[in-house]
MARFI-463414 format. One line per 4 residues: number of its first residue (from 1); their letters; for each residue x, z, y of C-alpha. Coordinates in steps of 0.2 Angstrom, whole numbers. Each point is the difference from the previous one (the first is absolute). Last residue first. Example, Ala and Ser with C-alpha at 12.3 -4.5 7.8 and 13.67 -1.06 7.14 Angstrom:
2
2) SA) 68/36/-5; -6/3/-17 .
END
This chain:
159
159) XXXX) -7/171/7; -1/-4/-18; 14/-13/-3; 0/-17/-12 .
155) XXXX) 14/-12/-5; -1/-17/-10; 12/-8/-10; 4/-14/-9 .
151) XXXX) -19/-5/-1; -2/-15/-11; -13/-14/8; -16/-10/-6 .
147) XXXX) -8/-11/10; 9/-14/-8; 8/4/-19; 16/4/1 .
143) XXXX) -1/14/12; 9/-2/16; 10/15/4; -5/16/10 .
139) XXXX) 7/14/9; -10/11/9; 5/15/13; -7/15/9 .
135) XXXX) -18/-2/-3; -8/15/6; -12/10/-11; -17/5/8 .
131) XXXX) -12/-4/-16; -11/-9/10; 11/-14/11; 16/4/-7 .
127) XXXX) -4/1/-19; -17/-10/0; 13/-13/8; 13/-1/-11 .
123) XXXX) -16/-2/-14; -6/-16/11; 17/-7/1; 4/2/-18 .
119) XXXX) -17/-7/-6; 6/-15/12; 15/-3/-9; -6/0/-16 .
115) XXXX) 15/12/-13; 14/-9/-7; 11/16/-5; -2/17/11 .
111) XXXX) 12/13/8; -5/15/10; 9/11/12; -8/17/4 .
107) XXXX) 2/11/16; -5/17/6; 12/10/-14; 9/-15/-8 .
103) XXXX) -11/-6/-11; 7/-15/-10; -14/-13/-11; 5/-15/-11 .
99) XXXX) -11/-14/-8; -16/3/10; -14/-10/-8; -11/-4/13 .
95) XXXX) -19/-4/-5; -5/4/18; -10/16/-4; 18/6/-13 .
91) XXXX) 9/-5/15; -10/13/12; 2/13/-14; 18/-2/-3 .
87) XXXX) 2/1/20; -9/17/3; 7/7/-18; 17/-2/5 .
83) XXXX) -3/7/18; -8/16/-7; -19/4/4; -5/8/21 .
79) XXXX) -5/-17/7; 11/-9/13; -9/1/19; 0/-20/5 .
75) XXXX) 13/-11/2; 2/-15/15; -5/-17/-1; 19/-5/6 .
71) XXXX) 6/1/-18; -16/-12/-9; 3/-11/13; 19/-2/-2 .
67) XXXX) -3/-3/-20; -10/-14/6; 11/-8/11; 14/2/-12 .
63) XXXX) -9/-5/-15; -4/-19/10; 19/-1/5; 2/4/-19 .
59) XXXX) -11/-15/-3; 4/-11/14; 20/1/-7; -4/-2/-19 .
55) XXXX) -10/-16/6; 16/-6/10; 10/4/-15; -11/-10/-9 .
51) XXXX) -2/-14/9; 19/-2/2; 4/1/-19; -12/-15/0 .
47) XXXX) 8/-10/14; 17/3/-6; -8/-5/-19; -3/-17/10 .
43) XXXX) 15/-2/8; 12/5/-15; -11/-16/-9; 2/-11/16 .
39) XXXX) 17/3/-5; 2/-2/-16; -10/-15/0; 11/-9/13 .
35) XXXX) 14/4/-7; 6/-5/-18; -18/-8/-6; 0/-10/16 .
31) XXXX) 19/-4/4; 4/-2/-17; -14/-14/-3; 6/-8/17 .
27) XXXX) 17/-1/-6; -6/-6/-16; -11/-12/7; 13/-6/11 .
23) XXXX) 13/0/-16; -14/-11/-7; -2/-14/13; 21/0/1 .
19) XXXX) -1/-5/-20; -11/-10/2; 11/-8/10; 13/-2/-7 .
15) XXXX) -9/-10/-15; -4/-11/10; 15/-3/7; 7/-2/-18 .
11) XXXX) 10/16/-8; 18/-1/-1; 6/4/19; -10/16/-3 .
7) XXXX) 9/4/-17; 15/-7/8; -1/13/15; -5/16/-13 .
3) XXX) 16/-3/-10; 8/0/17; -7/17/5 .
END
């Protein structure tokens, strides 16, 4: 600290400051690059994370209310072929490539990869609404690609 008091006391006034002019500009520089930037960056990719969440949100919301419909529009009499081959059909009609099928006696669950979200929602319908099957339970993910979504897991009854 005294080395840094007689290099001050050393230096002309005017050279003092310019020397106070460029530590505010520093100061000031630091200030800028080392926080306010940063944080209006944080803000800004806040806001972006946060508009897509919220699209992700109206989206499902959006599958739900639909996916509700197509449950409460009631069944009609199933047909007399086999489960499996009622629901491979009706996804081979949609251009549906079902991934993974599991009878289990009345019921079936199904798994498909980045199928069209609405091709999905019309063939779940053919199914309750014509075929007579009952939608038990869906899982989906969003797709990677928009309208396009993965099914984890979808469940299927004959009444």
């Amino acid at each position: 600290m005294e080395n840094l008091q007689k290099w001050w006391a050393s230096l002309a006034q005017r050279e003092q400051r310019l020397v106070i002019i460029m530590a505010g500009i520093v100061l000031i520089a630091i200030f800028y690059w080392g926080l306010w930037t940063p944080l209006s960056n944080a803000e800004t990719q806040a806001q972006v994370q946060l508009n897509a969440q919220q699209q992700t949100l109206l989206f499902v919301k959006q599958s739900a209310a639909k996916i509700a419909a197509l449950k409460k529009a009631g069944s009609r009499p199933a047909q007399t072929s086999s489960l499996s081959t009622l629901v491979t059909q009706s996804a081979s009609a949609y251009g549906l490539a079902i991934t993974r099928m599991q009878p289990q006696g009345k019921q079936i669950q199904l798994w498909m990869d980045d199928v069209p979200f609405d091709a999905l929602l019309s063939y779940l319908g053919e199914l309750v609404q014509k075929q007579g099957l009952s939608l038990d339970s869906l899982d989906v993910a969003e797709g990677e690609k928009p309208g396009m979504v993965k099914v984890r897991r979808i469940q299927l009854s004959q009444s």
